[in-house]
C-alpha positions as CSV (number, residue, x, y, z in Angstrom):
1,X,262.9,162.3,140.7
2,X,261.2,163.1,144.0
3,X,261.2,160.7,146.9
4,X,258.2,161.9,149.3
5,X,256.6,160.8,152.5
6,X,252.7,161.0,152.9
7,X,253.1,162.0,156.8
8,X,250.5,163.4,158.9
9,X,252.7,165.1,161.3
10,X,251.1,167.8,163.5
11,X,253.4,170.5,162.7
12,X,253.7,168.9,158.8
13,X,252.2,169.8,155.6
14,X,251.2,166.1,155.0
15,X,253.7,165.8,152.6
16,X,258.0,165.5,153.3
17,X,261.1,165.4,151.0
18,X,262.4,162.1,152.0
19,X,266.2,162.9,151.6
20,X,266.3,166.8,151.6
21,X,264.3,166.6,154.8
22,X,261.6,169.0,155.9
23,X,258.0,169.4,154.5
24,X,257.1,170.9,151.3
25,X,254.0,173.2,150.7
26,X,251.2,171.0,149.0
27,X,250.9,174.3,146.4
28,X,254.3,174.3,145.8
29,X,253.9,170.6,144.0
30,X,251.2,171.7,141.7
31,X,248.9,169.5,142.7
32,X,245.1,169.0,142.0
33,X,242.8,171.6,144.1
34,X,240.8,168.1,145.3
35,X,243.8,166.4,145.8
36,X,245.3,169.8,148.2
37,X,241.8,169.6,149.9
38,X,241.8,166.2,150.7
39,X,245.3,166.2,152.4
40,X,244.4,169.5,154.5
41,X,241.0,167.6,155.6
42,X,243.0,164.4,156.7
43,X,245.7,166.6,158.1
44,X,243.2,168.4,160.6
45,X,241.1,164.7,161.2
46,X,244.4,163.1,161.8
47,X,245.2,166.2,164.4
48,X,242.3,165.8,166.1
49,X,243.4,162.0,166.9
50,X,246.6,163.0,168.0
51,X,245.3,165.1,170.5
52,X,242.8,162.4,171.4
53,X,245.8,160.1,172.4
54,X,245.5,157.9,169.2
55,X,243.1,155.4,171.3
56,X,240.1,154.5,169.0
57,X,241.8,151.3,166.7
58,X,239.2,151.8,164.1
59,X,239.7,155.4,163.7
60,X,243.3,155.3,163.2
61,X,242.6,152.4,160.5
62,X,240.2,154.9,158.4
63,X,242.4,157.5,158.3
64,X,245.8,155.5,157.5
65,X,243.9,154.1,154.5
66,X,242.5,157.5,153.8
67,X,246.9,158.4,153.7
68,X,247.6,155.8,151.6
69,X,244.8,156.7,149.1
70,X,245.9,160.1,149.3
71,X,249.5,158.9,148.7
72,X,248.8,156.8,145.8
73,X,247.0,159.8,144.3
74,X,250.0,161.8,144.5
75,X,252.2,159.1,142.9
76,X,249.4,159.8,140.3
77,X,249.3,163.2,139.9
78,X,253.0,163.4,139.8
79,X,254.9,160.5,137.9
80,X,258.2,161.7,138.7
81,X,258.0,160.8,142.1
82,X,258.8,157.6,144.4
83,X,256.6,158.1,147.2
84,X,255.9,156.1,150.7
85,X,253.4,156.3,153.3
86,X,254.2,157.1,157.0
87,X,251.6,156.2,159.9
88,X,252.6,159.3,162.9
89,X,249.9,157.0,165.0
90,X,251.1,153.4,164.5
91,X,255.1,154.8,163.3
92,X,254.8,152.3,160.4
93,X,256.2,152.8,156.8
94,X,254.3,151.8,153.4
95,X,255.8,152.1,149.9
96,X,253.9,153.0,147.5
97,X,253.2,150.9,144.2
């Protein structure tokens, strides 16, 4: 079983091993090629608001339910996994169902 966080961390992959610690290459989980391209477009639009000191409310809404999608798609795409959500803008924690 793998226990993953769906975190847009600037330094991140967008995806870290819950209790191992550290972020794991998208590629190395075999996911989807959408699914890799979807998390690598949020990652870069989630930098962006990072940089832009996480002020526009609305923005920061889109993109954490953009996360979440993308984290209930990897729950999907890999049903060996327990996986949560993790806002870097609002430090708030989601589990994934």
């Amino acid at each position: 079983m793998k226990y993953l966080i769906i975190d847009a961390s600037l330094t991140g992959t967008g995806i870290r091993d819950q209790y191992n610690g550290g972020f794991i290459e998208v590629t190395d989980l075999q996911l989807s090629t959408n699914l890799i391209n979807l998390i690598k477009s949020w990652l870069a639009r989630y930098g962006v608001e990072h940089y832009n000191g996480f002020i526009d409310d609305s923005i920061i809404d889109n993109l954490d339910s953009e996360g979440k999608a993308i984290a209930k798609k990897v729950k999907d795409e890999l049903v060996d996994a327990k996986v949560e959500y993790f806002s870097d803008a609002r430090l708030t924690r989601t589990i994934i169902t």
